[in-house]
VODRENFI-84344 format. One record per residue: z, y, x of N, C-alpha, C in turn; residue number from 0; chain; residue in one letter. Coordinates in pm, whole numbers, m for minus. Example, Ala and Ser with C-alpha at 12.3 -4.5 7.8 and 13.67 -1.06 7.14 Angstrom:
2
<rec <780, m569, 1319>, <780, m450, 1230>, <780, m330, 1320>, 0, 'A', 'A'>,
<rec <708, m225, 1285>, <714, m106, 1367>, <787, 3, 1290>, 1, 'A', 'S'>,
% end
This chain:
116
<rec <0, m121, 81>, <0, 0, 0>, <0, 126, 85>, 0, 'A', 'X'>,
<rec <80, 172, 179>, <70, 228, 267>, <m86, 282, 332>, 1, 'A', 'X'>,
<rec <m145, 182, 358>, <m312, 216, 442>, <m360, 284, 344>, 2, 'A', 'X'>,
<rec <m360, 252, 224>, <m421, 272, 91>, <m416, 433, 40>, 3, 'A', 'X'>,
<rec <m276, 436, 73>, <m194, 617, 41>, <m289, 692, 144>, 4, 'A', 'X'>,
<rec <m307, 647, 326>, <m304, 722, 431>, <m481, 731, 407>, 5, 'A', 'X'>,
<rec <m555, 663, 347>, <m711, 624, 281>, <m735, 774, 177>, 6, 'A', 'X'>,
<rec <m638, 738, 116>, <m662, 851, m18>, <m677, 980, 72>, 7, 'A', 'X'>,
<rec <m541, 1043, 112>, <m545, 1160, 194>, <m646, 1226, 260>, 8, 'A', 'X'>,
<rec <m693, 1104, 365>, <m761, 1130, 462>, <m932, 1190, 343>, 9, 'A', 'X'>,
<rec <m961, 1099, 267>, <m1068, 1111, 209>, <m1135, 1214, 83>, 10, 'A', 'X'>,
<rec <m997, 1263, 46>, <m961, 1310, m77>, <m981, 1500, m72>, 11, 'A', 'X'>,
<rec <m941, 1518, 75>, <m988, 1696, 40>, <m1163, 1715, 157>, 12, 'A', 'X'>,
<rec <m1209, 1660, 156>, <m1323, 1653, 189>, <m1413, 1796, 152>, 13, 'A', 'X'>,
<rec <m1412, 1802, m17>, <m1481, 1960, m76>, <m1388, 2030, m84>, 14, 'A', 'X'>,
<rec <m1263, 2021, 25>, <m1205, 2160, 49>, <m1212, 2222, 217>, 15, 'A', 'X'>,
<rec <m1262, 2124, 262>, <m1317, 2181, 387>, <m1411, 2314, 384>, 16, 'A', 'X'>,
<rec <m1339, 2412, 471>, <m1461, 2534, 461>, <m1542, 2505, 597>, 17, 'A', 'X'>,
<rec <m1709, 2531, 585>, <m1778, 2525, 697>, <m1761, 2559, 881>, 18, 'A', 'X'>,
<rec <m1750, 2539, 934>, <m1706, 2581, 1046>, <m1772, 2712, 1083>, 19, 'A', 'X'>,
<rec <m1771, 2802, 1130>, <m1798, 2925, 1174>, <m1838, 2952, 1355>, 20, 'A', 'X'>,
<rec <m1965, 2950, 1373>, <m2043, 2938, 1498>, <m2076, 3136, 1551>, 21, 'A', 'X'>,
<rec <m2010, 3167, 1646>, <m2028, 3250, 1691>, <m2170, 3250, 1789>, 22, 'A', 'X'>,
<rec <m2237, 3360, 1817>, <m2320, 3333, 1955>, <m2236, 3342, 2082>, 23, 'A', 'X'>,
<rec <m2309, 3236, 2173>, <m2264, 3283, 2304>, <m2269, 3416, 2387>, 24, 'A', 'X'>,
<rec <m2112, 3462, 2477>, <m2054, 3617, 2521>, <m2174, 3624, 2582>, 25, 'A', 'X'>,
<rec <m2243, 3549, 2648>, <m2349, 3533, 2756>, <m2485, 3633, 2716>, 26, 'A', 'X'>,
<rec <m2508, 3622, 2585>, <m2646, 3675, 2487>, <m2610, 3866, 2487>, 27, 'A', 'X'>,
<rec <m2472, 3929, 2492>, <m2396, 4043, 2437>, <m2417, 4100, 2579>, 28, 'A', 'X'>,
<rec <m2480, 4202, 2552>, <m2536, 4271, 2687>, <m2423, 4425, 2760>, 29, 'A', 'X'>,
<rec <m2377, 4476, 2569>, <m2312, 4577, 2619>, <m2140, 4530, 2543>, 30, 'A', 'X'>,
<rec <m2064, 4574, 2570>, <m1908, 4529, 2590>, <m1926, 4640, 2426>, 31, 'A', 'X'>,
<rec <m1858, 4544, 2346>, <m1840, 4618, 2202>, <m1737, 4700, 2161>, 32, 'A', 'X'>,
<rec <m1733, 4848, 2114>, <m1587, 4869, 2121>, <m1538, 4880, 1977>, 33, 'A', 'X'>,
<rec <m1377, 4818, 1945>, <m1338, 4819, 1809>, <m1373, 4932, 1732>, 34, 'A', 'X'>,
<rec <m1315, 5014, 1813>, <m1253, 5159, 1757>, <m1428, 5229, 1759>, 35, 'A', 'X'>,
<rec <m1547, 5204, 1805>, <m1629, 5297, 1789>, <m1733, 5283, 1679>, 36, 'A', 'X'>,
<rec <m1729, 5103, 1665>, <m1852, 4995, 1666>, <m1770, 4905, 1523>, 37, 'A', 'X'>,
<rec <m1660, 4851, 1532>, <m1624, 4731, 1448>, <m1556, 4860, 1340>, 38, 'A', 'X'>,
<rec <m1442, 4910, 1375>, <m1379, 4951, 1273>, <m1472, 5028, 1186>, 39, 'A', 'X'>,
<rec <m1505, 5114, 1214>, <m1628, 5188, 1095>, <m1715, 5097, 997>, 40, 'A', 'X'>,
<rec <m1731, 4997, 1074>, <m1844, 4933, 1016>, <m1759, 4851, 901>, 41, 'A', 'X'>,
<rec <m1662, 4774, 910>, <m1570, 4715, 882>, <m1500, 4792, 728>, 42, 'A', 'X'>,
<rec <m1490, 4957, 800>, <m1385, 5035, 673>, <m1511, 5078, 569>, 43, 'A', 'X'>,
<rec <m1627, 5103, 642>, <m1763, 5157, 566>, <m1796, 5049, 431>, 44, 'A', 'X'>,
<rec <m1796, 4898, 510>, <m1844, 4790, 413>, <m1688, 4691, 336>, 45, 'A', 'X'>,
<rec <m1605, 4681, 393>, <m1521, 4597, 357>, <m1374, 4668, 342>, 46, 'A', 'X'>,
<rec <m1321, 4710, 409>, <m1146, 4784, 322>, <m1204, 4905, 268>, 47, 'A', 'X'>,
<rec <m1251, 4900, 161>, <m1266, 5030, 82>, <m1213, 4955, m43>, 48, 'A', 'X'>,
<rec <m1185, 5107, m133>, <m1068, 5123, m241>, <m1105, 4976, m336>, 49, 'A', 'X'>,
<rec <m1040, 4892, m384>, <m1071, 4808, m493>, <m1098, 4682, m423>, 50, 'A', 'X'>,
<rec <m1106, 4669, m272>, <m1148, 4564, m233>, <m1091, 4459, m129>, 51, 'A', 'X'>,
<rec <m1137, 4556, 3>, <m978, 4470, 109>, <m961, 4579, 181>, 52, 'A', 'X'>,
<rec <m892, 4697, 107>, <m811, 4785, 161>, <m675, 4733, 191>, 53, 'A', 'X'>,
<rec <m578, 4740, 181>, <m381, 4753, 189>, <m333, 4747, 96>, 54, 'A', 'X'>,
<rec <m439, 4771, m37>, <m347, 4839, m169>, <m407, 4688, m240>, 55, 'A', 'X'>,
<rec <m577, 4684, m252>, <m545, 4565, m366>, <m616, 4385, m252>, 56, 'A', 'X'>,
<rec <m632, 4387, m102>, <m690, 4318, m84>, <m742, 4180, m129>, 57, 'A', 'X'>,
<rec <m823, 4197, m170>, <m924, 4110, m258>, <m937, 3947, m199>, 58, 'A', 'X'>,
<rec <m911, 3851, m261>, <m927, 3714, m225>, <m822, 3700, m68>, 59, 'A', 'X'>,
<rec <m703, 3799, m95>, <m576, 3753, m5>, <m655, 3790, 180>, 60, 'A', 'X'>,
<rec <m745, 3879, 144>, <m792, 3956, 305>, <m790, 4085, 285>, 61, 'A', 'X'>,
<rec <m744, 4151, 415>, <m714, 4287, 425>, <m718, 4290, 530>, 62, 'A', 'X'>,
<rec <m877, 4425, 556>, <m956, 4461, 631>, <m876, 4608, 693>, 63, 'A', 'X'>,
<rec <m815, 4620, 717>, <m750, 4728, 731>, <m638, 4709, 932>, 64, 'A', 'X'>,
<rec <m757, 4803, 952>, <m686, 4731, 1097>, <m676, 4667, 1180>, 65, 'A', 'X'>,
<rec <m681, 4686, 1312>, <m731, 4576, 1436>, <m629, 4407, 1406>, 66, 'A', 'X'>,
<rec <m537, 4450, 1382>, <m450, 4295, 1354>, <m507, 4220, 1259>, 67, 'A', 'X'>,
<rec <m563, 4283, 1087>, <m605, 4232, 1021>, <m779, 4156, 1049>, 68, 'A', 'X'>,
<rec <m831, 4294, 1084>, <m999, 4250, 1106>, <m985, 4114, 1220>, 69, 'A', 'X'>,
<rec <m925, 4121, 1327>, <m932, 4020, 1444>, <m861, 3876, 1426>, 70, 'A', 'X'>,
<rec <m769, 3847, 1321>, <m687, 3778, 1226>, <m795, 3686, 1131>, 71, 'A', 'X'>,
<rec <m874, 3754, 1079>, <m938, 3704, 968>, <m1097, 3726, 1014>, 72, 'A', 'X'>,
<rec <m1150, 3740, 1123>, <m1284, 3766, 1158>, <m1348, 3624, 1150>, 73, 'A', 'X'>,
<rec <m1321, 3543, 1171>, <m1413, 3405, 1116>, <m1467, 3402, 974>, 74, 'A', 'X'>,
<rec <m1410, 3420, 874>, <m1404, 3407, 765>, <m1480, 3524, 681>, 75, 'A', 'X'>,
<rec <m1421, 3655, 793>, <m1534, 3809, 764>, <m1690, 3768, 809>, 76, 'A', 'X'>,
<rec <m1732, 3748, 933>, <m1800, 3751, 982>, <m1907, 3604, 898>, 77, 'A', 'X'>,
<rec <m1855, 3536, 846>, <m1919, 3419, 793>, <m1977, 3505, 668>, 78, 'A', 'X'>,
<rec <m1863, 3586, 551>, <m1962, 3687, 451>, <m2026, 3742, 461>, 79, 'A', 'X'>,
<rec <m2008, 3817, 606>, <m2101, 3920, 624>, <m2273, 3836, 703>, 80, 'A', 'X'>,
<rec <m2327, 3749, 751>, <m2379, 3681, 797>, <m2440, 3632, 647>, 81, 'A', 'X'>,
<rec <m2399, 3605, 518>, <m2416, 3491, 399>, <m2405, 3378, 447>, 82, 'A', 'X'>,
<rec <m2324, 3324, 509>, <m2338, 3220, 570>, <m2308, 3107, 404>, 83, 'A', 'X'>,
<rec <m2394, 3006, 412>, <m2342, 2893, 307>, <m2243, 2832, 305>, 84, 'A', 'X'>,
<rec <m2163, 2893, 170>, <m2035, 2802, 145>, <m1949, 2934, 138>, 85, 'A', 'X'>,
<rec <m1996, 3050, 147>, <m1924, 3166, 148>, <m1953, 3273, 50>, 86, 'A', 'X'>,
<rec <m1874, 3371, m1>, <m1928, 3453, m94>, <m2021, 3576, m2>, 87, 'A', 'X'>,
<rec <m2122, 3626, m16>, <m2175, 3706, 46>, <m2110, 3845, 62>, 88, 'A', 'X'>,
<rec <m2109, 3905, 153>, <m2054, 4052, 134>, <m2146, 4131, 216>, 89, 'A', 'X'>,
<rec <m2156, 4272, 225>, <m2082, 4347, 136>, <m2099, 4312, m1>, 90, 'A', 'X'>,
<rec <m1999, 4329, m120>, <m1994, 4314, m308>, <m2146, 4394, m317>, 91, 'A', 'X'>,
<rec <m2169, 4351, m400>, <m2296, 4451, m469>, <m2339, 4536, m359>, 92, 'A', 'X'>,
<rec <m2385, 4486, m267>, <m2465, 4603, m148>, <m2559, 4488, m75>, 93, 'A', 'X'>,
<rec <m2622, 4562, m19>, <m2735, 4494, 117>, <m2639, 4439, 238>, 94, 'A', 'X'>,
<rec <m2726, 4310, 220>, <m2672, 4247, 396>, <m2687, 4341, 530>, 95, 'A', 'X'>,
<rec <m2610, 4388, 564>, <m2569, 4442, 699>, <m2704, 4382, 822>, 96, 'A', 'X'>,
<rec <m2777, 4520, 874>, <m2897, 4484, 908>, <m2842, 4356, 1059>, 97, 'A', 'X'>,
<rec <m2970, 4256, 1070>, <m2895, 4190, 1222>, <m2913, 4221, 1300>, 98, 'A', 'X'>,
<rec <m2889, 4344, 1359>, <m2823, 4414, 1482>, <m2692, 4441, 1446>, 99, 'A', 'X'>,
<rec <m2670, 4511, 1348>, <m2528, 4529, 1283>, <m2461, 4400, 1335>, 100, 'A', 'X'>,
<rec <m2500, 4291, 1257>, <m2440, 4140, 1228>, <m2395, 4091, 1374>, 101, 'A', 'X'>,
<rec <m2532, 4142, 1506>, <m2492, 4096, 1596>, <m2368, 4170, 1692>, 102, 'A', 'X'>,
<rec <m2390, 4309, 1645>, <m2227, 4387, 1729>, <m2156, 4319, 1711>, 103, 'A', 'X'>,
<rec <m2115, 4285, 1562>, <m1947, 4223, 1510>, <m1954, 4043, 1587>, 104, 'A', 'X'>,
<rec <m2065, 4014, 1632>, <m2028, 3855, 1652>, <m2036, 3863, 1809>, 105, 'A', 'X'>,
<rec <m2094, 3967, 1857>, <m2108, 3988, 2005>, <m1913, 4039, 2006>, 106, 'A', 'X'>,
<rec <m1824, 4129, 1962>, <m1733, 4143, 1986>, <m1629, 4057, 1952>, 107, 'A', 'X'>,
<rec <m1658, 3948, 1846>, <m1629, 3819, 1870>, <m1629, 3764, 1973>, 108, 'A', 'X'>,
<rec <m1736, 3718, 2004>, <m1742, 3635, 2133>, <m1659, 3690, 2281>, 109, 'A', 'X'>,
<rec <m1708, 3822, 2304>, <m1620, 3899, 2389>, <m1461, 3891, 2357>, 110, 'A', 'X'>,
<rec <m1388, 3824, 2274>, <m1246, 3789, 2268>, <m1182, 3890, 2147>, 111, 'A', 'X'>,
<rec <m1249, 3955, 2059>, <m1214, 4040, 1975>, <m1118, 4172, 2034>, 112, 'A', 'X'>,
<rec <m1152, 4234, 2124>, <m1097, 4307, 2220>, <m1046, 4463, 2146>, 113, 'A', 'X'>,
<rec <m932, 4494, 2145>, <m878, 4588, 2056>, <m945, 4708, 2156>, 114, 'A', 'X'>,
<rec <m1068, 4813, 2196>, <m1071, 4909, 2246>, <m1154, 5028, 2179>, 115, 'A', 'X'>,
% end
């Protein structure tokens, strides 16, 4: 009975697995990304604004607000913002973030999410 229980478990949250999240390699990122010039704007422009994942109502338990938060939860950002499958697309009701955009935020990923 035992194998049987450790069978179920193992097999049982399968469609709750979220997709894994593939950054590019630091190697491809030519210029060193900075938070404060490059991520945060882009970040407060498309994602912590009022109603969404600001501080006040952050939306689906993320809050974009801030180097602790954005660098905390950047797998999971960076997968919406990308449309990656299996994810809700973001920005809400707006255009996919052109891919140069897409590639700053995954180039400062890869670079170690560097608070500068």
């Amino acid at each position: 009975m035992p194998i049987l229980a450790v069978s179920a478990l193992t097999f049982s949250c399968k469609k709750d697995k979220v997709p894994e999240v593939t950054i590019i390699p630091a190697g491809t990122c030519i210029d060193t990304i900075s938070f404060n010039q490059t991520i945060k704007p882009l970040i407060v422009r498309g994602c912590a604004t009022s109603g969404c994942h600001d501080g006040q109502t952050a939306q689906s338990g993320y809050n974009y607000t801030g180097y602790q938060n954005i660098s905390s939860q950047s797998d999971p950002m960076i997968a919406t913002i990308r449309h990656d499958a299996g994810h809700i697309p973001m920005p809400y009701n707006a255009s996919k973030y052109a891919d140069s955009l897409i590639q700053k935020i995954e180039c400062w990923i890869a670079q170690g999410k560097l608070n500068n």
